[in-house]
PAZABA-126396 format. One record per residue (C-alpha): residue in one letter; x, y, z. Coordinates in Angstrom, 3 decimals, padded with zeros to 6 digits. Layout:
residues N
+---------+----------+----------+----------+
: residuo :       px :       py :       pz :
+---------+----------+----------+----------+
:       a :        X :        Y :        Z :
...
+---------+----------+----------+----------+
This chain:
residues 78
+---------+----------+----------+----------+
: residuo :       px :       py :       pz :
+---------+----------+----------+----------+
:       x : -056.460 :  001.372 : -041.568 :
:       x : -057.051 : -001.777 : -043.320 :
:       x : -053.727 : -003.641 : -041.463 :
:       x : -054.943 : -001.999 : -038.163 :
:       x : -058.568 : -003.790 : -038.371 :
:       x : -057.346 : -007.053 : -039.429 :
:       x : -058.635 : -009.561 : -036.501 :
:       x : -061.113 : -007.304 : -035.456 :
:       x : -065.104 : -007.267 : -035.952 :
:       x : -066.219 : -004.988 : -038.570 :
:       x : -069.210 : -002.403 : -037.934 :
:       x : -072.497 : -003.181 : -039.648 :
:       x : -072.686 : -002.475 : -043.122 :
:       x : -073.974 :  000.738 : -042.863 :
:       x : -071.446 :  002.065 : -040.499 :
:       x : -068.466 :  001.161 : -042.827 :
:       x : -065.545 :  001.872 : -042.635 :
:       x : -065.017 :  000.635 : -038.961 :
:       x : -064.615 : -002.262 : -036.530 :
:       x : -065.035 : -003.100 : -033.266 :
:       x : -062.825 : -004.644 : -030.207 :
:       x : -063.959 : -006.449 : -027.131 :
:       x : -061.059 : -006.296 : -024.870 :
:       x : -061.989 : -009.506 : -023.360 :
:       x : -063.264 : -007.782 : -019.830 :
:       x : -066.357 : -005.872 : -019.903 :
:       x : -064.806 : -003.085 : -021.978 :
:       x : -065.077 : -002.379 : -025.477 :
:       x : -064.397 : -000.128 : -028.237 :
:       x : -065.319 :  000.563 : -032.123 :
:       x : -063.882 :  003.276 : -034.274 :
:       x : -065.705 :  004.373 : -037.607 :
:       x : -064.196 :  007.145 : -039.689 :
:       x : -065.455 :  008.846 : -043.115 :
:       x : -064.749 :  007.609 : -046.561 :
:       x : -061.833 :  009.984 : -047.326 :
:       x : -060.514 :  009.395 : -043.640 :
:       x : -060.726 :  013.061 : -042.304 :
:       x : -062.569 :  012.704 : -038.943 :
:       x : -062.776 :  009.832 : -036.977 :
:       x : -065.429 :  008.355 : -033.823 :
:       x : -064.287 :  006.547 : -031.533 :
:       x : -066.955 :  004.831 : -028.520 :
:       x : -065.421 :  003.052 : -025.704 :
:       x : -067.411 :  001.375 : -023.173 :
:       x : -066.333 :  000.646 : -019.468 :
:       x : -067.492 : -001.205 : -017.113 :
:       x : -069.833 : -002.634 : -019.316 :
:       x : -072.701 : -004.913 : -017.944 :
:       x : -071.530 : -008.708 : -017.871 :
:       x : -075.046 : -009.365 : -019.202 :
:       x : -074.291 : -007.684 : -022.555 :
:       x : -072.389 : -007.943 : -025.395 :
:       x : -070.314 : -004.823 : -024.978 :
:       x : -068.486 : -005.014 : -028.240 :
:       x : -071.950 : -005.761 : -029.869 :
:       x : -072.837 : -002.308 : -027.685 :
:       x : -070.138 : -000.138 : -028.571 :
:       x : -070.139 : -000.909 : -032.518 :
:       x : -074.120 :  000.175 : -032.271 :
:       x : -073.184 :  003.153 : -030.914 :
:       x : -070.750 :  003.936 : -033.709 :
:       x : -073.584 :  003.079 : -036.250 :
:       x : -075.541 :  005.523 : -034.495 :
:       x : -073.802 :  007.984 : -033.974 :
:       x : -071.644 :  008.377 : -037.220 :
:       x : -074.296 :  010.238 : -039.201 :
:       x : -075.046 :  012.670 : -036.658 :
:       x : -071.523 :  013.473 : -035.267 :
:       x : -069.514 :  013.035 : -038.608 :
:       x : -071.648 :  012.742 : -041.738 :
:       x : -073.439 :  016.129 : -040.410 :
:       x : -070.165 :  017.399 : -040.000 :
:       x : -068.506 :  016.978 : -043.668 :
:       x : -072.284 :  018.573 : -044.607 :
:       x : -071.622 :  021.224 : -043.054 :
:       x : -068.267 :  021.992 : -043.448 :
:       x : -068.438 :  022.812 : -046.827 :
+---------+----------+----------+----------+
């Protein structure tokens, strides 16, 4: 995963692992995964509004929703 997010934006700090892509329209995507790689998010945005950042948009979502929809998970999976 490290070669595949070379020359992209990483997440904030506490949504690490991850990274973020703005595909240079007004779509964007960020993936996030958990520390032993098991289960990965992925947020893509379309159609995004021009007024936005929509790479800045999609990594927030990851940091949001990363605890709930994966952290929770690995909780409660074992």
């Amino acid at each position: 995963m490290r070669e595949i997010q070379a020359g992209y934006d990483p997440l904030p700090e506490d949504a690490l692992p991850g990274f973020s892509e703005d595909d240079g329209s007004l779509s964007a995507s960020a993936w996030t995964w958990t520390p032993n790689g098991d289960r990965l998010l992925t947020v893509y945005l379309a159609d995004g509004d021009p007024a936005r950042d929509s790479a800045a948009d999609a990594a927030q979502f990851a940091q949001q929703l990363k605890p709930v929809l994966l952290l929770r998970s690995l909780r409660g999976s074992r």
